[in-house]
C-alpha positions as a LaTeX table, in Angstrom:
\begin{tabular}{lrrr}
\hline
Residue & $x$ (\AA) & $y$ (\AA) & $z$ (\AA) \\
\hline
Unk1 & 113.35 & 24.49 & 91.30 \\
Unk2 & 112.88 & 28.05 & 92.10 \\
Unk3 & 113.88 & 30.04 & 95.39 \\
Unk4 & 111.51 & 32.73 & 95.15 \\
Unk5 & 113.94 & 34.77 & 97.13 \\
Unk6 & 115.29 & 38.52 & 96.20 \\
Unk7 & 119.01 & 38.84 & 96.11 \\
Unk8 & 120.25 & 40.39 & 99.25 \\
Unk9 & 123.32 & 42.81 & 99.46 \\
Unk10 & 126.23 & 41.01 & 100.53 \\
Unk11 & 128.30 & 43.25 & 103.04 \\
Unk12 & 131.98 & 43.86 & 100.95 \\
Unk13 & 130.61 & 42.23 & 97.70 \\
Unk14 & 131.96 & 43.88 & 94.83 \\
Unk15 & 129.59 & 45.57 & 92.37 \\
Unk16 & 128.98 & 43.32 & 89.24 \\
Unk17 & 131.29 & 44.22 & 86.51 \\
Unk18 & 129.66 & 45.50 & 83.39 \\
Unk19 & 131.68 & 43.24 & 80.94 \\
Unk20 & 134.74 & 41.32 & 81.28 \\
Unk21 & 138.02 & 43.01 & 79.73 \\
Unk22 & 137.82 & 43.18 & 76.21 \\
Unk23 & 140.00 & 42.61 & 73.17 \\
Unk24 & 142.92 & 39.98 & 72.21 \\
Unk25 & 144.76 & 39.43 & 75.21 \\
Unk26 & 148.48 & 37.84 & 75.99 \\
Unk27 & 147.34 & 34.49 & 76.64 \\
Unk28 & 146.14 & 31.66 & 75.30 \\
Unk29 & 143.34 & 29.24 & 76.99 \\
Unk30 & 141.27 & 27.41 & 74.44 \\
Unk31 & 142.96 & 24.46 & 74.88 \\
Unk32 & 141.86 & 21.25 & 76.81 \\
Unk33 & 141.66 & 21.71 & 80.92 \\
Unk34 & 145.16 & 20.56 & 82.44 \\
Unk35 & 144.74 & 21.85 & 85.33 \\
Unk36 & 147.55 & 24.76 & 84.60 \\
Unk37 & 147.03 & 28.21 & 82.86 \\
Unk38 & 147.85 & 28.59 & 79.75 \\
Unk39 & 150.87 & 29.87 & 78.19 \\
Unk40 & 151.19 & 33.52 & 77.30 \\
Unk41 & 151.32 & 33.76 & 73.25 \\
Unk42 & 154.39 & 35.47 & 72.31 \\
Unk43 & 153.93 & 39.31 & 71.70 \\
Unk44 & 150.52 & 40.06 & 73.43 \\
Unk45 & 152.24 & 42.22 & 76.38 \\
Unk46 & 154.16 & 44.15 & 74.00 \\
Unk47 & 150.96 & 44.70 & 71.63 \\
Unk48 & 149.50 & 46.24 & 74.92 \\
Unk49 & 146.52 & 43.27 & 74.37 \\
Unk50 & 144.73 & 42.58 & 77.86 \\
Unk51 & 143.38 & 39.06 & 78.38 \\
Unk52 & 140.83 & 37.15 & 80.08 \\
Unk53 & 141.53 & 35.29 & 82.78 \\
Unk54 & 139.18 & 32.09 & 83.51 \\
Unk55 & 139.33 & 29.82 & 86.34 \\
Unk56 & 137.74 & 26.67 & 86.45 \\
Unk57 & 136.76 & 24.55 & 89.56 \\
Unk58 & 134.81 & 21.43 & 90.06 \\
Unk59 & 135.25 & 17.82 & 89.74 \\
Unk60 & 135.13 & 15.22 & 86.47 \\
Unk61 & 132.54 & 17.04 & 85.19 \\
Unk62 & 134.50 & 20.14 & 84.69 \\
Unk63 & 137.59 & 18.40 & 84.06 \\
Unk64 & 136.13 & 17.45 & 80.55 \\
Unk65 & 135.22 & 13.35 & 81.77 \\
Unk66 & 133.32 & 12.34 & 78.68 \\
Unk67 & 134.81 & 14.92 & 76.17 \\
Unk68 & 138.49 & 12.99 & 74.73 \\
Unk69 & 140.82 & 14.34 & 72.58 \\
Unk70 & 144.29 & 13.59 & 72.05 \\
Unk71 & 145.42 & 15.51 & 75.04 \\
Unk72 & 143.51 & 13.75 & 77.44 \\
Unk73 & 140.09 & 15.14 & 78.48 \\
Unk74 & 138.69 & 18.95 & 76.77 \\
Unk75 & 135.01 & 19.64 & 78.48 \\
Unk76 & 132.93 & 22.36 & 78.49 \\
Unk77 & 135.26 & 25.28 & 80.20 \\
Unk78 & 137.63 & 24.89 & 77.01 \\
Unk79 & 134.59 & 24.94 & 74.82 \\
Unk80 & 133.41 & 27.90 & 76.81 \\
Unk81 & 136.66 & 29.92 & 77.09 \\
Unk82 & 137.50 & 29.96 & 73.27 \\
Unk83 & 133.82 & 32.68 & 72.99 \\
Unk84 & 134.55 & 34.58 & 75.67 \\
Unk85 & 136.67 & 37.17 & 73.67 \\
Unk86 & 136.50 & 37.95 & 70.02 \\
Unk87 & 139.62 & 36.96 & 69.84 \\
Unk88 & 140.14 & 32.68 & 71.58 \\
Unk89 & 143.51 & 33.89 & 72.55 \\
Unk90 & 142.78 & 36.57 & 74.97 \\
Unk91 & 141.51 & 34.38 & 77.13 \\
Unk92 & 143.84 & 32.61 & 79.88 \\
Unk93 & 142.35 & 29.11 & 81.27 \\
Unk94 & 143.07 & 27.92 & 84.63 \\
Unk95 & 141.73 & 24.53 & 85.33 \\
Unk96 & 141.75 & 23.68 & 88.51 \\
Unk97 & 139.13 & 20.47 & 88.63 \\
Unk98 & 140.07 & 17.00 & 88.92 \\
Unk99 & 137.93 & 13.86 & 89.42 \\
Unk100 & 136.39 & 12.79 & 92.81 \\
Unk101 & 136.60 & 16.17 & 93.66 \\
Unk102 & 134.37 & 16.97 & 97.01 \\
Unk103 & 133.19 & 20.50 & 97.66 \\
Unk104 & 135.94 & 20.30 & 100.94 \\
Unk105 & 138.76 & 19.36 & 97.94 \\
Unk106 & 137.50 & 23.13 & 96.15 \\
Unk107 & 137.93 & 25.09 & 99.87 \\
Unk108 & 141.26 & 23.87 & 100.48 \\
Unk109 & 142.99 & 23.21 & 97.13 \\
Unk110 & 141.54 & 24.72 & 94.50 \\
Unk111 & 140.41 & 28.33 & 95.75 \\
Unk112 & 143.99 & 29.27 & 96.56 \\
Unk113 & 144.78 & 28.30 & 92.89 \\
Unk114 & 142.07 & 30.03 & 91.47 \\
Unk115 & 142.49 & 33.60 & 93.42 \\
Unk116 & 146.33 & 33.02 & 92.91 \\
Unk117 & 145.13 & 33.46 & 89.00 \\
Unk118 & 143.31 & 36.71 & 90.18 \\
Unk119 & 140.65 & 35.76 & 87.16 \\
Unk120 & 137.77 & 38.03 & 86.17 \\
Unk121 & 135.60 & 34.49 & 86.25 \\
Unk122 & 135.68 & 31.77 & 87.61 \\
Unk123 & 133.23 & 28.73 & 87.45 \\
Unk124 & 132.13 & 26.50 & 90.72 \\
Unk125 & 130.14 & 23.44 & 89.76 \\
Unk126 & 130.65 & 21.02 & 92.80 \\
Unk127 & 129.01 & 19.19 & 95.12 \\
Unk128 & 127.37 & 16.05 & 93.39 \\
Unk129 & 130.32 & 13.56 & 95.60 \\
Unk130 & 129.66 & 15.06 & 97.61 \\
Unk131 & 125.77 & 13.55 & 97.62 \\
Unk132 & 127.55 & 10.43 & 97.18 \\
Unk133 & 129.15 & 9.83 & 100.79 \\
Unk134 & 127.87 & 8.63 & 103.21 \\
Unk135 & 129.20 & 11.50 & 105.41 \\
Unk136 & 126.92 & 13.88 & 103.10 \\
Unk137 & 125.66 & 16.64 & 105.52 \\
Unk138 & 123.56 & 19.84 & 103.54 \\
Unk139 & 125.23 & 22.33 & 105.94 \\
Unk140 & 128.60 & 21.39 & 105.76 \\
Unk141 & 127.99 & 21.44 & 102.01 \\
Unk142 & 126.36 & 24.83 & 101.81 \\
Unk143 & 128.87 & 26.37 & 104.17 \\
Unk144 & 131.88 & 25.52 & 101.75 \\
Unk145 & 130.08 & 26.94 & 98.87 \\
Unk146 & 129.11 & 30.08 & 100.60 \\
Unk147 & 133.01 & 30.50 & 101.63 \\
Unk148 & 133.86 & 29.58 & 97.47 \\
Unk149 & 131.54 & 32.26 & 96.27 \\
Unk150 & 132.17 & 34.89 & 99.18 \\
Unk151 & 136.42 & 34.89 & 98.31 \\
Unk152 & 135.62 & 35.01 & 94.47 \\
Unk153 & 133.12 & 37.76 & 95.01 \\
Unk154 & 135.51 & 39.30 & 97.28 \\
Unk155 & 138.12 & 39.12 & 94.70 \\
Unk156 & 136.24 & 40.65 & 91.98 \\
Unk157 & 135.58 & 37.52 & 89.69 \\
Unk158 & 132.20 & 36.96 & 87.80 \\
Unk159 & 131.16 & 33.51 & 88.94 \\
Unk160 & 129.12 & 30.98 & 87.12 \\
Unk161 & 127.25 & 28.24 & 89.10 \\
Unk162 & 124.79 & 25.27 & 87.84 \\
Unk163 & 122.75 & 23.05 & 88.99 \\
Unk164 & 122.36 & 19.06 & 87.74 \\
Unk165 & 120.33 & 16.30 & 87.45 \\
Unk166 & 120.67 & 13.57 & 90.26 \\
Unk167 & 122.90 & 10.67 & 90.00 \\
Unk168 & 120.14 & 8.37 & 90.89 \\
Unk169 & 117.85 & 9.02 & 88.07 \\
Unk170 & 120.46 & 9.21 & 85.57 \\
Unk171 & 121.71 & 5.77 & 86.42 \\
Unk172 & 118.07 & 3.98 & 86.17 \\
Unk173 & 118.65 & 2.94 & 89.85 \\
Unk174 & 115.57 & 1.93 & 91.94 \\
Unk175 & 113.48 & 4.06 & 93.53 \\
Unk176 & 114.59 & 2.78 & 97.11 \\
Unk177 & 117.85 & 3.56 & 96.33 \\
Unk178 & 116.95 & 6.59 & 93.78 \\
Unk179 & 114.75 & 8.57 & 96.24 \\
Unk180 & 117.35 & 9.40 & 98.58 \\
Unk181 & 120.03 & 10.27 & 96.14 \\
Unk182 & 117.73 & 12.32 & 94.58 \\
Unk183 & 117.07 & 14.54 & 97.60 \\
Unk184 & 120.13 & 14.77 & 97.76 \\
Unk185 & 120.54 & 16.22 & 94.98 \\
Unk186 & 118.41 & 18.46 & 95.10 \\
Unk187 & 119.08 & 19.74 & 98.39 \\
Unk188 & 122.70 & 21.03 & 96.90 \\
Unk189 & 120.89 & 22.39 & 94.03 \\
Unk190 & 118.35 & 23.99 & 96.56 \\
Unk191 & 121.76 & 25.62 & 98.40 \\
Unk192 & 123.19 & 26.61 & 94.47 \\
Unk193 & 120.23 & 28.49 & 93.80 \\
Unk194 & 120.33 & 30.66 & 96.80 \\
Unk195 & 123.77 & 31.34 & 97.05 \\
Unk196 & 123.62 & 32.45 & 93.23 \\
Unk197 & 121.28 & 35.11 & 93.90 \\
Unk198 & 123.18 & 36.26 & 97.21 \\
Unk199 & 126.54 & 36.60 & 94.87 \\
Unk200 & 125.00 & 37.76 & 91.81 \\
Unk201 & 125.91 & 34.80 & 89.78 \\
Unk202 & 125.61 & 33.44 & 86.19 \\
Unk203 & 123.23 & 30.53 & 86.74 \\
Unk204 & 122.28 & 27.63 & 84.53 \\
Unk205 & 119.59 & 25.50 & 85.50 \\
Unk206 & 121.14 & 22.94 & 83.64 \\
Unk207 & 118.94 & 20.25 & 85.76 \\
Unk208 & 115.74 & 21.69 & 84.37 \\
Unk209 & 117.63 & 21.42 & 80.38 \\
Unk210 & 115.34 & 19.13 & 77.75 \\
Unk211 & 118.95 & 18.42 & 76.61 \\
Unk212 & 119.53 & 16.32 & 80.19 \\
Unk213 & 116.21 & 14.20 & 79.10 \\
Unk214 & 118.43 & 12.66 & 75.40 \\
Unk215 & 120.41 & 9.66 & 75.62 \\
Unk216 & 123.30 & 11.32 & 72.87 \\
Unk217 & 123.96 & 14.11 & 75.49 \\
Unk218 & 125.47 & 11.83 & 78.11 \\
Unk219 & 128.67 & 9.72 & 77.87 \\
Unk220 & 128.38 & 5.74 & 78.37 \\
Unk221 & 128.86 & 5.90 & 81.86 \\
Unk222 & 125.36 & 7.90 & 82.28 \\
Unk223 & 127.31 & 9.97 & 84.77 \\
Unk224 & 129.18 & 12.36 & 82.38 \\
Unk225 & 128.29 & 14.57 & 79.46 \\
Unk226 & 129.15 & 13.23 & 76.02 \\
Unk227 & 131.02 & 15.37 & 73.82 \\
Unk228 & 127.32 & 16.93 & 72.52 \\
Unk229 & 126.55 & 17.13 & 76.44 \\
Unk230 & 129.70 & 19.24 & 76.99 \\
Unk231 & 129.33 & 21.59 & 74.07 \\
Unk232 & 125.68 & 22.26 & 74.91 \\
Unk233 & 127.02 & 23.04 & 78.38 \\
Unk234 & 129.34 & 25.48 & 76.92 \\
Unk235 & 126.51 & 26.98 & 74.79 \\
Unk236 & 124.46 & 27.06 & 77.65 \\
Unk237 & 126.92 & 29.63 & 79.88 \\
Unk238 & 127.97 & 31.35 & 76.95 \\
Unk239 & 124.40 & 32.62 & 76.40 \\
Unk240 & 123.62 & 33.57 & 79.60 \\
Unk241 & 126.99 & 35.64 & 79.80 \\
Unk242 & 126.23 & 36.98 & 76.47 \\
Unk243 & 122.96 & 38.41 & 77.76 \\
Unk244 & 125.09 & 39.67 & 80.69 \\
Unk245 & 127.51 & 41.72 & 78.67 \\
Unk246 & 130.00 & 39.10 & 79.63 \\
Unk247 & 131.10 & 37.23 & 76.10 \\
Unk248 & 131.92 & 39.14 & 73.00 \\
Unk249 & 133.39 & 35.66 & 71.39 \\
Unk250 & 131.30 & 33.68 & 68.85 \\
Unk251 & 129.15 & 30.64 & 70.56 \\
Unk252 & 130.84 & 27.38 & 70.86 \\
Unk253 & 129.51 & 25.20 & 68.38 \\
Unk254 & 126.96 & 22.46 & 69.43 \\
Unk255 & 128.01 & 20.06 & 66.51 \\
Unk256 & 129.77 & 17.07 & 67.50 \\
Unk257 & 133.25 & 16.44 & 65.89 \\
Unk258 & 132.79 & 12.40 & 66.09 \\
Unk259 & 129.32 & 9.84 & 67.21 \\
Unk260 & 128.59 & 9.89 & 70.26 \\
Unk261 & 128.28 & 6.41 & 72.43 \\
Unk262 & 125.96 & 3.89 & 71.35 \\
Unk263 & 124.43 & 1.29 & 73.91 \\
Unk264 & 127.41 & $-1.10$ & 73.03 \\
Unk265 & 129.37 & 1.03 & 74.61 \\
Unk266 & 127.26 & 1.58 & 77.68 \\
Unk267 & 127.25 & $-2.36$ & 78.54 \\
Unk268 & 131.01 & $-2.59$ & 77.87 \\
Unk269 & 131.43 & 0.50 & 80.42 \\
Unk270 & 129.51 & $-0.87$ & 83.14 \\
Unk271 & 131.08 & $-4.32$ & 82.54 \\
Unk272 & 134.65 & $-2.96$ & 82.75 \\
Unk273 & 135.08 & 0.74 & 84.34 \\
Unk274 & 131.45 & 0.47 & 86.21 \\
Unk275 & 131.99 & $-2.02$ & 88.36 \\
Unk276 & 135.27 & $-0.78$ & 89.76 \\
Unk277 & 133.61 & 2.89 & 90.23 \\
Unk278 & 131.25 & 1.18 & 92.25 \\
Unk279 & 133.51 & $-0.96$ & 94.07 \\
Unk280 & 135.51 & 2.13 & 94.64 \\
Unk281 & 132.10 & 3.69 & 96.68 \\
Unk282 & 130.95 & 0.62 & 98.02 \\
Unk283 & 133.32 & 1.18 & 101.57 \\
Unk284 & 131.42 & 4.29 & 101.65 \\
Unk285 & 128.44 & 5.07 & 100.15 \\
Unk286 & 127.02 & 1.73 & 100.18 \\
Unk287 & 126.22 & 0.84 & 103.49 \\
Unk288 & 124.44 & 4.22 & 104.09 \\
Unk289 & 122.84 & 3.85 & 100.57 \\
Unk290 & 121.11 & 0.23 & 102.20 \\
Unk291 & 120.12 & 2.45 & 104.88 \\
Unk292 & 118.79 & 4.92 & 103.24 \\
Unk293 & 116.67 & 3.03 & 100.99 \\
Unk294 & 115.33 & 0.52 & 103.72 \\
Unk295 & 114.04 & 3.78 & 105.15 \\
Unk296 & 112.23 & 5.31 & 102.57 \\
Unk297 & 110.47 & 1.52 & 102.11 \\
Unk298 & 109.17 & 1.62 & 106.17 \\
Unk299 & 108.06 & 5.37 & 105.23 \\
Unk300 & 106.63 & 4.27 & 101.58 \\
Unk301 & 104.60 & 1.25 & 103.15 \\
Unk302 & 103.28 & 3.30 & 106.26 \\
Unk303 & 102.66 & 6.18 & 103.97 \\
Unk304 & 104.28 & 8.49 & 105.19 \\
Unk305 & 107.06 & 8.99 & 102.84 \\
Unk306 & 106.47 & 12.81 & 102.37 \\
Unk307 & 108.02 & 13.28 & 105.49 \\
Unk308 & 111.06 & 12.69 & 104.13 \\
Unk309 & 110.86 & 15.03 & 101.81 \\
Unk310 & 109.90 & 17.65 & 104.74 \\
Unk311 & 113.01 & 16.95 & 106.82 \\
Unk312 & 115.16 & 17.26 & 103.86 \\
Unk313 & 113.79 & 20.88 & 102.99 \\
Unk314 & 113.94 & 21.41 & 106.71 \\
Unk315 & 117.49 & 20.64 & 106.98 \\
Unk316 & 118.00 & 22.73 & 103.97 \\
Unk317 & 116.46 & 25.90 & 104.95 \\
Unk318 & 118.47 & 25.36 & 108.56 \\
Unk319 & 121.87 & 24.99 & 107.11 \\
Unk320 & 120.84 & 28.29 & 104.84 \\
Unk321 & 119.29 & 30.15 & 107.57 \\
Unk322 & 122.74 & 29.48 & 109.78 \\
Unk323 & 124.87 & 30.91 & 106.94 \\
Unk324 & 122.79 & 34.36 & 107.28 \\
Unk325 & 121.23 & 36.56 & 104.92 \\
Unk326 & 119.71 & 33.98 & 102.74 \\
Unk327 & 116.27 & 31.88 & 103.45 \\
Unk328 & 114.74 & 29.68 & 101.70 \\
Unk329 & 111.58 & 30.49 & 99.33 \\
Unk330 & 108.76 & 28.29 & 98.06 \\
\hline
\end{tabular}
């Protein structure tokens, strides 16, 4: 999905940096996500080494959901902060995701975090629970993202963004229930791609991926990246920071250290952990969802289920319109 829109000059935006700082640094940050920085390796200050500084914020996915090791969960920021330096241990990780995260849990807990870590980038790949609430409203949505990226900017950090496949078509629901997740989804995707070209930031169209089409690239829950899923991720920012002047590190690898899930273990996680993450949304999304979905039947039956579509863009291009200086393209 393409904006066709230039890239306006955002009043007080920092110019782009040319390259991040270069060189081994003082701390360490290749480690799995913890949601703390890093320790500083003994000796870098006194070496005069600079570092890195990387700040991470999101939800599950970024929190590594998918990825285990014997600390808990890695993920694709991990994977992506040991290339951003020649030397892994210039580079100082803040993770500041956690699970469930909504794009309201970044504004208020996670930016103050991240710009307490004054990083030179920082990632912001949120939104998707936000798509499932049933209190999901586009403007809301794209007003919280536009106030992320704005105090990042602001702040001097390189940002990287993405956009993702929809939760609908990922789980194999039906297309009642499907269609309206989906436009969801990409209504926030729709509101990423815009407010990446107003802040000048790294952009993966990870949504758009072959990778998001194979089976081995997603965890058993169909919700998460696998291990492979994550490490493609990682590959996936690294080269488009690479061909920014961004990374001078080598490319995470793409190799998996273990199999990934087979379909056993796809039935066992929908028979165990899938029913209580839907339980856990039923309160919520649920009742909406039914709503939703006996909707777009009337609309499907009467033919007239493009309209849908329509008021979704048209809602989109609003909220974007309100936030000034952007618009949506065709």
């Amino acid at each position: 999905m393409t904006t066709g829109t230039q890239a306006p000059t955002v009043p007080g935006r920092p110019r782009p940096a040319a390259h991040l700082p270069a060189g081994p640094g003082a701390g360490a940050g290749a480690g799995p996500g913890t949601g703390a920085a890093a320790p500083a390796q003994p000796g870098g200050a006194s070496t005069g080494m600079k570092e890195i500084r990387f700040a991470a914020l999101g939800d599950s996915l970024t929190e590594g959901l998918g990825d285990p090791v014997a600390a808990g969960w890695r993920g694709w920021a991990p994977l992506l902060a040991q290339g951003l330096a020649a030397e892994p241990s210039a580079v100082r990780l803040l993770n500041c995701s956690r699970s469930g995260a909504l794009t309201k849990d970044v504004v208020e807990e996670q930016l103050p975090r991240a710009l307490d870590h004054r990083p030179h980038l920082a990632s912001v790949v949120i939104g998707a629970n936000d798509t499932l609430r049933g209190s999901f409203d586009i403007e809301t949505v794209a007003r919280r993202l536009d106030t992320v990226l704005a105090q990042l900017r602001s702040h001097g950090a390189e940002v990287l963004t993405a956009c993702l496949p929809d939760p609908g078509r990922m789980l194999g629901l039906p297309w009642p229930l499907a269609r309206p997740l989906g436009r969801r989804m990409a209504a926030l995707n729709q509101v990423v791609h815009v407010l990446s070209e107003r802040y000048g930031a790294v952009h993966l169209h990870a949504a758009r991926h072959p990778w998001v089409a194979d089976r081995a690239s997603w965890s058993a829950d169909r919700l998460h990246p696998s291990e492979l899923g994550h490490r493609l991720l990682a590959r996936e920012f690294h080269d488009l920071l690479a061909a920014r002047g961004l990374s001078d590190g080598e490319p995470p690898s793409t190799t998996p250290g273990g199999p990934g899930p087979g379909a056993a273990a796809s039935v066992w996680w929908m028979a165990t952990k899938g029913t209580r993450w839907v339980a856990d949304r039923c309160t919520d999304l649920l009742p909406d969802l039914l709503r939703l979905a006996g909707r777009e039947a009337r609309h499907r039956l009467a033919g007239t289920d493009g309209l849908l579509d329509l008021r979704s863009r048209d809602a989109t291009a609003g909220a974007l319109a309100r936030l000034g200086g952007t618009s949506l393209g065709q």
